[in-house]
C-alpha positions as CSV (number, residue, x, y, z in Angstrom):
1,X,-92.1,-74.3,-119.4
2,X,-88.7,-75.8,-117.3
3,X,-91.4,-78.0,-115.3
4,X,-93.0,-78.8,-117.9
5,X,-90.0,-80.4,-119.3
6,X,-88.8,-81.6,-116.2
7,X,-92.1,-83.6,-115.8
8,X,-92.6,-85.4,-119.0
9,X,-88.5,-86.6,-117.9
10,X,-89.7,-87.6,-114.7
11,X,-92.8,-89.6,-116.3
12,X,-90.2,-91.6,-118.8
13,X,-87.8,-92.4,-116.2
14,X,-90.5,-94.3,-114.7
15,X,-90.1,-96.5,-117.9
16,X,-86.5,-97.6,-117.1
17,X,-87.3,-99.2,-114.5
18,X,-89.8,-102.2,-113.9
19,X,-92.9,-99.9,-113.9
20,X,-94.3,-100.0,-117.5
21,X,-91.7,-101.2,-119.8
22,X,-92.7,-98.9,-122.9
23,X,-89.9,-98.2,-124.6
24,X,-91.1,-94.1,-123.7
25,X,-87.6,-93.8,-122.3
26,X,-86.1,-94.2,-125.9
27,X,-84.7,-91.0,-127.6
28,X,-86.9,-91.1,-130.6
29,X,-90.0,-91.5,-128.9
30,X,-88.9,-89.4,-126.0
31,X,-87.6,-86.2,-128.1
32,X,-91.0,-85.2,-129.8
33,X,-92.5,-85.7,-126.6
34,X,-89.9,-83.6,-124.2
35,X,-90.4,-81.0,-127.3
36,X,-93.5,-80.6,-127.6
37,X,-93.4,-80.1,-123.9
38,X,-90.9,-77.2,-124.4
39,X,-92.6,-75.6,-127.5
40,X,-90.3,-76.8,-130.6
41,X,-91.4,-80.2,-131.1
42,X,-89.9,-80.2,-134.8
43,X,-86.3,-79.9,-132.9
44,X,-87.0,-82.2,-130.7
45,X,-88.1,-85.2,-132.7
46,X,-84.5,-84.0,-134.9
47,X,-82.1,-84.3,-131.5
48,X,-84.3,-87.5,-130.8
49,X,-83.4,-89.1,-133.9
50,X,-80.0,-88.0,-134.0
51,X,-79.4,-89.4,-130.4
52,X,-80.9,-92.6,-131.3
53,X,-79.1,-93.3,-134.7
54,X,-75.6,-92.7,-132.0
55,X,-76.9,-94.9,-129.6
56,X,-77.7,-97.7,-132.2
57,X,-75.3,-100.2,-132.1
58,X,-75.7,-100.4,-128.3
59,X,-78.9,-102.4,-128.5
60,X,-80.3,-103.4,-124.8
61,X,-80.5,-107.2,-125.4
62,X,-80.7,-109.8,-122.6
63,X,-78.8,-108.4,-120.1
64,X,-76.7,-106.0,-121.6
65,X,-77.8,-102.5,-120.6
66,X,-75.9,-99.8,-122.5
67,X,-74.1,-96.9,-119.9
């Protein structure tokens, strides 16, 4: 189940950089995804939002890329 997880993170890493461009790499799209991956994906659609409404006034614009 570990691997599993560990490979859907792999797969949206690939979106950060110039590969895809997806927006997969974003916490609310990312936690239902890496949840249902680990078996809880009610939980992890919850941390995804909750981790997306903290990182929401960092908004990647031109070239600002939020740390």
């Amino acid at each position: 189940m570990l691997a599993a997880g560990a490979a859907v993170v792999a797969a949206a890493e690939l979106d950060s950089t110039l590969a895809f461009q997806l927006m997969v790499s974003r916490p609310i799209v990312l936690g239902p995804i890496l949840g249902l991956a680990l078996g809880n994906p009610l939980l992890g659609a919850f941390v995804g939002l909750v981790v997306e409404l903290l990182s929401h006034a960092k908004i990647p614009i031109g070239g600002l890329v939020p740390a």
